[in-house]
C-alpha positions, 0 to 999 in steps of 0.5 A, spaced: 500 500 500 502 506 498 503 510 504 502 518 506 504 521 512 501 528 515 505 531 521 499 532 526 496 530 533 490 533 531 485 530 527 481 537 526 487 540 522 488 532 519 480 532 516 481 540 514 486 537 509 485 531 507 481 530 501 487 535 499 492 531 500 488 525 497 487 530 490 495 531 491 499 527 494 506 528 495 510 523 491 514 518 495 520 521 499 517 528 497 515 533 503 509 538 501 506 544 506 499 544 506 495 549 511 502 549 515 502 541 516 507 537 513 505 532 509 510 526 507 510 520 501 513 514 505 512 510 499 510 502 500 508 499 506 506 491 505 499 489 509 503 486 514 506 493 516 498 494 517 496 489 521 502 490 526 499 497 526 492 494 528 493 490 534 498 496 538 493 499 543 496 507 542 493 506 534 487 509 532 485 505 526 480 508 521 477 506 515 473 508 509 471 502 505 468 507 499 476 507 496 479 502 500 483 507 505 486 504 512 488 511 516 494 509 522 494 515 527 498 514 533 503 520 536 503 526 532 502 523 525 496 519 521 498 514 517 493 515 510 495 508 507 492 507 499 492 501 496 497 501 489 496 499 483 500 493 483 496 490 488 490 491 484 493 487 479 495 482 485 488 481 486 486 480 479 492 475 477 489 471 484 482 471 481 484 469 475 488 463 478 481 461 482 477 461 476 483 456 472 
């Protein structure tokens, strides 16, 4: 999953400019300022990274099922993890397989 770091504790800040970021994203290693926040392209994170995340107790876990967005927030910094396109093809080479 592609990964997006925005450097801020607080979720009022983080929700202000969140479709923003989402509209554009830094690339991966590239900071941008938006609003005054830091917002970082971490690039790549296996879905194992996620499920680590999950079961720690100081992680907010967030999803919003419509575009299949997972959002980390713990400390001072949400994690806005996307999935990639190569996991789209993943998923569609384990599909063809289950049909052969």
């Amino acid at each position: 999953m592609k990964c997006i770091s925005v450097y801020t504790n607080s979720f009022e800040n983080f929700s202000d400019i969140y479709e923003q970021v989402l509209e554009s994203p830094p690339g991966d290693n590239e900071d941008i300022v938006v609003d005054g926040i830091t917002v970082s392209g971490s690039g790549h994170v296996p879905t194992q990274y996620i499920e680590r995340m999950r079961a720690k107790p100081e992680v907010v876990v967030m999803r919003e099922k419509a575009r299949d967005i997972m959002i980390l927030q713990h400390g001072n910094v949400f994690e806005i993890c996307l999935p990639s396109d190569e996991e789209e093809v993943e998923e569609i080479v384990e599909e063809l397989e289950v049909v052969e």
